[in-house]
Each structure stands twice: as C-alpha cells, then as structure tokens.
C-alpha positions as CSV (number, residue, x, y, z in Angstrom):
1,X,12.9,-24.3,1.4
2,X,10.8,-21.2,1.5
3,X,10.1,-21.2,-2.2
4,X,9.3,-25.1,-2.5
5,X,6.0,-23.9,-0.1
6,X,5.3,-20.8,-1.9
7,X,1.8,-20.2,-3.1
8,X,0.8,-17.8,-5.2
9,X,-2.3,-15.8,-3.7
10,X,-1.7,-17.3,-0.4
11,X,1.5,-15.8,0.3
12,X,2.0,-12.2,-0.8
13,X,4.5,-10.9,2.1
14,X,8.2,-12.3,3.1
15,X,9.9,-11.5,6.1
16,X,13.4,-11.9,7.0
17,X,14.8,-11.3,11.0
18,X,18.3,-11.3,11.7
19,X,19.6,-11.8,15.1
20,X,22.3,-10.4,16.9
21,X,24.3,-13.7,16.3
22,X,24.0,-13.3,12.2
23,X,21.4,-15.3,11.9
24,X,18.2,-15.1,9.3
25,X,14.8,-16.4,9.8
26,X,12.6,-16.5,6.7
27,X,8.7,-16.5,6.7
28,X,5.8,-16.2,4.5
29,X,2.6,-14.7,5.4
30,X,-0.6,-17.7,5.5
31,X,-3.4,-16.0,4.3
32,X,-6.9,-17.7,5.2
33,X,-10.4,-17.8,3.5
34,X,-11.3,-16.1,6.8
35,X,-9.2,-13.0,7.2
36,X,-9.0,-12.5,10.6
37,X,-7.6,-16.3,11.2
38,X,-4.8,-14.8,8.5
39,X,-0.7,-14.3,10.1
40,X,1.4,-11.8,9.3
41,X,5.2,-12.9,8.1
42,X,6.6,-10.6,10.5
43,X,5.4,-12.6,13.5
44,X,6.4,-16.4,12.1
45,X,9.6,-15.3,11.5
46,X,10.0,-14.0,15.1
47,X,8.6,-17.0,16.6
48,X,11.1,-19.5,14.2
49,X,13.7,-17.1,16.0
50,X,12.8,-17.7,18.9
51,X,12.0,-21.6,19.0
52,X,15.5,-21.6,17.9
53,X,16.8,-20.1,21.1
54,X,17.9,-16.6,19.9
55,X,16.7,-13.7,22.0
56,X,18.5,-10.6,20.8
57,X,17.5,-9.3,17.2
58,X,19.4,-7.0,14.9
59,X,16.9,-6.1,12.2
60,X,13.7,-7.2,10.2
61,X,12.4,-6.2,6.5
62,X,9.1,-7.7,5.1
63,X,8.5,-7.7,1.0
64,X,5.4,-7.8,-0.8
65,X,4.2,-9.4,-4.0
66,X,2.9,-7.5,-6.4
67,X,-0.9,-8.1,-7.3
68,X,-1.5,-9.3,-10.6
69,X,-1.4,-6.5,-13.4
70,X,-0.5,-4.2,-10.1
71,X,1.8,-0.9,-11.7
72,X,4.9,-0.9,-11.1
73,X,4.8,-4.6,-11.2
74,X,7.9,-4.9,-8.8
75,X,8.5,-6.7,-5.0
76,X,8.3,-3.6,-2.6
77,X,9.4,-3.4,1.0
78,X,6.1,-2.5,3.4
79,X,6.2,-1.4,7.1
80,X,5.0,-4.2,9.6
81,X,1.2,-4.0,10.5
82,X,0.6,-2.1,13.9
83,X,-0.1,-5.7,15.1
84,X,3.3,-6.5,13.7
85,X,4.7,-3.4,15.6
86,X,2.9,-4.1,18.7
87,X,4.7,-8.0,19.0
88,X,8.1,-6.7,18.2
89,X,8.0,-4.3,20.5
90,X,7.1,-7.0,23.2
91,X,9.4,-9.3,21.9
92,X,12.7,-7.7,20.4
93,X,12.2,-3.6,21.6
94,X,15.8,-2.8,20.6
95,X,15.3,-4.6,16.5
96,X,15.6,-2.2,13.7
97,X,13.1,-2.4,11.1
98,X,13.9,-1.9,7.1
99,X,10.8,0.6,5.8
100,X,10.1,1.9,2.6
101,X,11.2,5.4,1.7
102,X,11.2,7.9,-0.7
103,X,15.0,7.5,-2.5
104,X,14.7,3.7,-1.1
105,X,14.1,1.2,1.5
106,X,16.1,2.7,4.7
107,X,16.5,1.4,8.4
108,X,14.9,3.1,11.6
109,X,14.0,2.0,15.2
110,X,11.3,0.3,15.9
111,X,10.9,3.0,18.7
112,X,10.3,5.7,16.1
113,X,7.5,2.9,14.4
114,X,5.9,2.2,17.4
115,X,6.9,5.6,19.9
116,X,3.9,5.2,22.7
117,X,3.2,1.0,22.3
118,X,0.4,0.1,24.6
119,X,1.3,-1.1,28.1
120,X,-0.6,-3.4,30.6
C-alpha cells in the first residue's frame, strides 16, 4: 500500500517500527510547501502503532531516498531527528533504533541516542 501513495519529492524517508508482538508499521515522511508544517516518518509510524493498540516496541529504522544525481545514488539508513528521538523516548523508551555506521547499519538503544532527553 505504501508504494501505491509514494511521491517522488514528497516522500524521501521510510520508517519501519516493530513491536514486541512481531508486528511492522510502515510510514513515509509528508513533506509540506511550508517546512515546519512537514512530519517526520518516524513519528506516523509510532502513532499507526499505537492506534493499533500495541504499546511495547522492539525496534525502528528509517531510510532515505537519494536526491536526484546525489553520489552514491543508493537508499541509506539515517538516525531519527532529535524531535524523532525526543517522541520515542516519551513513547516507547525501551525501542532500539537501527543507525548508520561505519561497516553498516547497526542497532543501539535509544538511551545511548537520546542519554539526557528533556523532562517536564
């Protein structure tokens, strides 16, 4: 379904979330004319998690699309936002979070992303 909404330009970051159950969430990014009004993939999938009930989250990866004539010309893995970082860590603390690294993509805590988030 994900690809039958794609649009090129508008959506340049995927995100996947699985729960603790086994299951995955998908998202896109919407980018807007107004870039501020623009939502991260990160949080849509989160929030189609939890509309669906789930509450305990294993791990989450987002990719990007490359830009056009962008070298090397390949999907990437990024780190979330620090707004990204920020709502996981109010929403699913214990979720791992697939990064980029230098031999590969590799799996860390969101703790060690996000070590002092801010507190109310």
């Amino acid at each position: 379904m994900v690809r039958t909404h794609y649009r090129y330009g508008f959506h340049t970051v995927g995100a996947a979330l699985r729960t603790r159950t086994g299951r995955v969430f998908t998202a896109v990014n919407l980018d807007a004319t107004v870039g501020r009004m623009a939502v991260c993939a990160e949080p849509i999938a989160l929030g189609a998690a939890i509309m669906a009930g789930e509450r305990e989250f294993e791990c989450i990866a987002a990719v990007r699309q490359p830009r056009p004539g962008e070298v090397p010309h390949e999907i990437a893995v990024v780190s979330p936002c620090g707004g990204c970082r920020e709502l996981l860590c109010d929403h699913a603390r214990e979720i791992a979070v697939i990064v980029p690294g230098g031999q590969g993509p590799r799996r860390i805590a969101l703790n060690d992303l996000l070590p002092l988030p801010y507190r109310r």
